[in-house]
N, C-alpha and C positions, 0 to 999 in steps of 0.2 A: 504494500500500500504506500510505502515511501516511496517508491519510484513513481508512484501514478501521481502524489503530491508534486513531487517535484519538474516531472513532465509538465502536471496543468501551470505550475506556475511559472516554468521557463516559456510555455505558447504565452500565455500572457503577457509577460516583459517583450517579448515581441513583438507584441499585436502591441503594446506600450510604446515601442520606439518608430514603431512603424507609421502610429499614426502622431506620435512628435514629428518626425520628418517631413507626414503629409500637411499637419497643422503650420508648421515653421516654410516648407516650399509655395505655399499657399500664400502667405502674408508677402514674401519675398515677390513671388509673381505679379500680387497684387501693386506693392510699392515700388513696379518694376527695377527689381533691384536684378532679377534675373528674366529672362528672354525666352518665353517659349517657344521660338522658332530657333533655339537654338538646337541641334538634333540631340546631345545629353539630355538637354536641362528637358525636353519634352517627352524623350523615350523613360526618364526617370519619373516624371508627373504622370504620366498615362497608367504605367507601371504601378503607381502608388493610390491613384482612381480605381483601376482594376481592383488591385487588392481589399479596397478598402469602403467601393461599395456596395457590395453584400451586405454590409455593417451597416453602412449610413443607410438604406433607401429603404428597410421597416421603419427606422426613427422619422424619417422627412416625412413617411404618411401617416405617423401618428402624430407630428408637430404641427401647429399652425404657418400657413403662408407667412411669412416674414420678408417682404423684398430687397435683394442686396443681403441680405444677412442668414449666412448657413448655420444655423444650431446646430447639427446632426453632430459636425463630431465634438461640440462642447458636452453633449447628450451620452451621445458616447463612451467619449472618455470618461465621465463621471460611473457611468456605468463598470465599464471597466475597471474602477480604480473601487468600488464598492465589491464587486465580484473578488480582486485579490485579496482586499481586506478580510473578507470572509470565510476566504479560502484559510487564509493565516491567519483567525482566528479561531476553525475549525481545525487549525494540523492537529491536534489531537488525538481526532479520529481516524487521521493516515497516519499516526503514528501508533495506536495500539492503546491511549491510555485510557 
């Protein structure tokens, strides 16, 4: 059961840095500080879209229209950052006590 603990929470820091990147590549694109016709900088944001929404598009239909403004992965992340908490505050139970 320790390794399954520690599996779900290595996918999590994952999915954790995964979507810091897409959050942080986002603001970057927007302040054009970076170029998406740049063939990196657009093969890494599609790449980071792909992966990430699966995640965001239950939350955008359950959120309200907001124009200009994407809550999904603020929604998200919160989300996520409760699911680890809980995981570690249940290791207990993967670990036997």
């Amino acid at each position: 059961m320790v390794s399954l603990f520690q599996a779900l929470m290595l996918i999590l820091q994952v999915i954790w840095f995964i979507m810091i990147a897409h959050i942080i590549m986002s603001w970057l694109i927007n302040f054009q500080v970076l170029n998406i016709r740049q063939p990196m900088v657009s093969q890494i944001w599609y790449a980071l879209n792909r992966l990430l929404e699966p995640v965001y598009a239950p939350i955008r239909r359950i959120l309200p229209q907001t124009p200009g403004l994407d809550l999904a992965p603020l929604v998200a992340f919160i989300l996520l950052i409760i699911v680890q908490q809980t995981l570690a505050n249940n290791a207990g139970f993967f670990y036997g006590f």
